[in-house]
C-alpha positions as CSV (number, residue, x, y, z in Angstrom):
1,X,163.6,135.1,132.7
2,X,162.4,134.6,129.5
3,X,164.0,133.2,126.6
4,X,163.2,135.2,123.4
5,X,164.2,133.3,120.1
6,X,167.7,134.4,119.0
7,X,168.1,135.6,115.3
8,X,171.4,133.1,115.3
9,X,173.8,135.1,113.6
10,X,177.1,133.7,113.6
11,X,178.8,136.9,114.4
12,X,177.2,137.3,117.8
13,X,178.7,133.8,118.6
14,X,181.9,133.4,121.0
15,X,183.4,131.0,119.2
16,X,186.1,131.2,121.2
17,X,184.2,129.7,124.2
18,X,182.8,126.4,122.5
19,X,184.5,123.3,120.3
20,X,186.0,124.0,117.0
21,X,184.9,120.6,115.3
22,X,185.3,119.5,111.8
23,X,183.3,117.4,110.1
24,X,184.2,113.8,111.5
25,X,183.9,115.3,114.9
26,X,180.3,116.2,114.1
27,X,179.4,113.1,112.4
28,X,181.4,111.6,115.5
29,X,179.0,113.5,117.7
30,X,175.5,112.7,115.7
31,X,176.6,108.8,116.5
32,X,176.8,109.3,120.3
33,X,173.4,110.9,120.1
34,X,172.1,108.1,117.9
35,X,173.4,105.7,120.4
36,X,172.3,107.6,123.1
37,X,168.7,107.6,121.3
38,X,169.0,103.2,120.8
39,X,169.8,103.1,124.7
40,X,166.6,105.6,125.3
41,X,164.4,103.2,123.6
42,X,165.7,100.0,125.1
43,X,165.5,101.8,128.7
44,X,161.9,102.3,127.3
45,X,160.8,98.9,126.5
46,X,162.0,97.5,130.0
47,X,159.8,100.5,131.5
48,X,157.0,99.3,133.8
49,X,155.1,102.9,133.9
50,X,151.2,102.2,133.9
51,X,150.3,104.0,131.1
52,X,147.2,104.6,129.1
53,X,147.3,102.6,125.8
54,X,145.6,104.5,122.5
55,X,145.3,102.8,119.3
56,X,147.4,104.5,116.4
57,X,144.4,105.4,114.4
58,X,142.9,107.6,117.2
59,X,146.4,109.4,118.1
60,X,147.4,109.9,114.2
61,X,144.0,110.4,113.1
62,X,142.5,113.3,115.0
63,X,143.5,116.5,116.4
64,X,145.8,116.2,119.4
65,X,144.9,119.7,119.9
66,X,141.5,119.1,120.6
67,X,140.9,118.3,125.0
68,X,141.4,114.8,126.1
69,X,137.9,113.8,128.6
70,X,140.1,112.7,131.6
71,X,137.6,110.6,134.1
72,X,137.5,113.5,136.8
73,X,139.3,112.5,140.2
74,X,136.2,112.6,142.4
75,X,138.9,113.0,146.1
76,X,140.6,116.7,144.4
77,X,139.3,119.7,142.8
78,X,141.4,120.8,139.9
79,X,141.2,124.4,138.9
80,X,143.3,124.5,135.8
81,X,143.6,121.3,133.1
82,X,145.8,121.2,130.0
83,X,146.7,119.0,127.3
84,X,150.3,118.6,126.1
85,X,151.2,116.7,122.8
86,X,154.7,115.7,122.6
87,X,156.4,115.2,119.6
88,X,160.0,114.7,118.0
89,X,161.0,117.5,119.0
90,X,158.6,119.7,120.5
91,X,155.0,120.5,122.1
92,X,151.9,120.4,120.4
93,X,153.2,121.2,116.8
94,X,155.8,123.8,117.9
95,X,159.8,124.0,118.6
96,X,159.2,125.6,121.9
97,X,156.1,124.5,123.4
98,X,152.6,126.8,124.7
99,X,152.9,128.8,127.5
100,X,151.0,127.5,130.8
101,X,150.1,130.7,133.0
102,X,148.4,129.0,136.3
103,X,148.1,131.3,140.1
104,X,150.0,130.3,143.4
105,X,148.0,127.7,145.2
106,X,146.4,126.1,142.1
107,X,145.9,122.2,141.5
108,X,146.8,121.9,137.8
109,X,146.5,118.7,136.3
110,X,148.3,118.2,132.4
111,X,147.1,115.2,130.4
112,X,150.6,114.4,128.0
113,X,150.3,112.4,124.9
114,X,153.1,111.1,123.3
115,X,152.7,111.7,120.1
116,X,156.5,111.2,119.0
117,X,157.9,107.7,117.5
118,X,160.7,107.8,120.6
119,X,160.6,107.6,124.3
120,X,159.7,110.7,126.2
121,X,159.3,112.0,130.1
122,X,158.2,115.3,131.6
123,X,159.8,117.5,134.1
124,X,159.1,121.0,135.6
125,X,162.3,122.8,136.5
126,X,163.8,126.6,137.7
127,X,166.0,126.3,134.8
128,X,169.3,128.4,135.6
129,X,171.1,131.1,134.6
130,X,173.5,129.1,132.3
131,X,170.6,127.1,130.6
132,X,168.8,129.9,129.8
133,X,172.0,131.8,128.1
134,X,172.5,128.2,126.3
135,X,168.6,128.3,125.3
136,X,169.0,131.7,124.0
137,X,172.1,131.2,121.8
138,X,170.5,128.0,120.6
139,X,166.8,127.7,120.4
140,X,167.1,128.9,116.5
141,X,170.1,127.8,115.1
142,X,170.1,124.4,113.0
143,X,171.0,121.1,114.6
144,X,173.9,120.8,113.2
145,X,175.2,124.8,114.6
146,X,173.8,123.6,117.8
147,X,175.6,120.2,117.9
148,X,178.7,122.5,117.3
149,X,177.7,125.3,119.9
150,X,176.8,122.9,122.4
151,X,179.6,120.8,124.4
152,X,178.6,117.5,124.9
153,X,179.2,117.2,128.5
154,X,176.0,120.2,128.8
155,X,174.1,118.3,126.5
156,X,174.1,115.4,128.7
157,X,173.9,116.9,131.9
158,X,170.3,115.5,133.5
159,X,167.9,117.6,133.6
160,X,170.4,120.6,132.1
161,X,173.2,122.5,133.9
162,X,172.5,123.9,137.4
163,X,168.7,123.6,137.0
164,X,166.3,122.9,139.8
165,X,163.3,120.5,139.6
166,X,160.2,121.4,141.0
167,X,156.9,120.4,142.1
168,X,158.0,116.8,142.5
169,X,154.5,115.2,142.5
170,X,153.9,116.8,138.7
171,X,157.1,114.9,137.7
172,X,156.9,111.9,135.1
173,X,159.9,110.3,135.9
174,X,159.2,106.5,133.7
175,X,159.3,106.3,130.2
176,X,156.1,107.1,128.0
177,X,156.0,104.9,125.1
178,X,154.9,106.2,121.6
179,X,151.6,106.3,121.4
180,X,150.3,106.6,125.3
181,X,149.2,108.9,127.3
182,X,149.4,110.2,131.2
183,X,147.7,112.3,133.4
184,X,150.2,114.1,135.9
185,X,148.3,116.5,139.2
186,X,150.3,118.8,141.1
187,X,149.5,122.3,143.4
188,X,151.5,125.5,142.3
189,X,152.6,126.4,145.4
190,X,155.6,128.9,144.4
191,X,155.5,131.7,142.0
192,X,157.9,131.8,139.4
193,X,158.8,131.5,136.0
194,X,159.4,127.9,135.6
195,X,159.8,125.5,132.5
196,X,158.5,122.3,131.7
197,X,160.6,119.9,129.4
198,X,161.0,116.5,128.3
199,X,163.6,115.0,130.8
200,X,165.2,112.3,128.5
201,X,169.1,113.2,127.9
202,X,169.3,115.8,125.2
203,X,165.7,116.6,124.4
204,X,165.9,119.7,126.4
205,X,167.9,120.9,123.3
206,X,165.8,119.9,120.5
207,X,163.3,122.1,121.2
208,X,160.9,119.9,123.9
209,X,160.5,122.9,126.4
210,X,158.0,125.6,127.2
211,X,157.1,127.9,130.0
212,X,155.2,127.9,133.1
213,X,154.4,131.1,134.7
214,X,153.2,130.7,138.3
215,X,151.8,134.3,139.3
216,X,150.5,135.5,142.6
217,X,147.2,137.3,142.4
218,X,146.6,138.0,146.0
219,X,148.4,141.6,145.9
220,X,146.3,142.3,142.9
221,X,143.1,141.6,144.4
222,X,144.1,143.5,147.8
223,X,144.7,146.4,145.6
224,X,141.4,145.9,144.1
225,X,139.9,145.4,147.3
226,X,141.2,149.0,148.8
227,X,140.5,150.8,145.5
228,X,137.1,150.0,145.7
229,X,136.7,151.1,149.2
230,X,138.3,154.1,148.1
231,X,136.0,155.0,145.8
């Protein structure tokens, strides 16, 4: 399913179904995330990920939408690369991030760059029904609607509510410091519309999530196949 940006009008909201806060309960609620964001970053200096180190010149000072030169892993043949720029909150300059269209069976290797000044993960996911309704409702809406809209107890479910993490070996479960970079490899082998997001409690919400579309070509190139016999 695909999420399309809401237009966020309050009248299509069921208020009925979320909090009714006032203001203390909101600036109550900003707190726990800031807290939540201290404990992130503490979690992140005691992380012992390897990680590629880049000086702040060359991640501030050039295009991180330019490709990164990955040495090639001489043992695998990759068939699709791309580079993902994280940032607070978002991919590569965007709320929800590019759209990563690879077929069954391919080995697809992302190169992520934190680009952000907090601690950040990636995760691949078959996100479900309820997370995609919450998506919907809240991908436009200001951060303070969507602290409103939002329960906290969704908010801090890990990786979101009723969602399904996939293709393990493409996970990046340690903490990336600001200002690194890593190169995750995994094979595509379901079809799918899946999404790839920042695992770190909450981020999923602020925006750091984007699609990836697994398609199976075979059918299409049997059809191809007989048509041309056909003919």
């Amino acid at each position: 399913m695909k999420v399309n940006r809401p237009e966020g009008k309050d009248e299509d909201r069921d208020e009925s179904k979320g909090y009714s806060l006032n203001g203390k309960v909101v600036i109550g609620i900003g707190l726990v995330m800031i807290a939540a964001a201290a404990s992130t970053i503490l979690a992140m200096v005691a992380s012992q990920s390897s990680q590629i180190h880049l000086s702040t010149k060359k991640v501030f000072g050039t295009s991180l939408l330019e490709p990164v030169r990955v040495p090639p892993n001489t043992n695998e043949h990759i068939d699709k690369r791309f580079v993902l720029v994280q940032y607070d909150f978002g991919w590569n300059g965007t709320i929800w991030g590019p759209t990563i269209k690879v077929n069954k069976g391919d080995v697809v290797q992302i190169t992520i760059i934190n680009a952000g000044m907090m601690a950040h993960n990636f995760g691949i996911a078959d996100f479900s029904q309820q997370t995609l309704d919450l998506l919907q409702k809240t991908m436009n809406m200001p951060l303070p609607d969507r602290v409103r809209y939002l329960p906290y107890n969704v908010m801090a479910v890990t990786p979101c509510p009723g969602c399904q993490l996939k293709f393990q070996e493409g996970q990046i479960d340690a903490f990336m410091q600001p200002a690194t970079q890593q190169v995750t490899t995994f094979r595509a082998t379901q079809v799918g519309d899946f999404k790839y997001f920042c695992q770190v409690r909450g981020h999923l919400w602020l925006g750091m999530v984007g699609d990836l579309d697994v398609v199976d070509t075979s059918n299409h190139r049997t059809d191809q196949v007989l048509l041309k016999g056909a003919t």
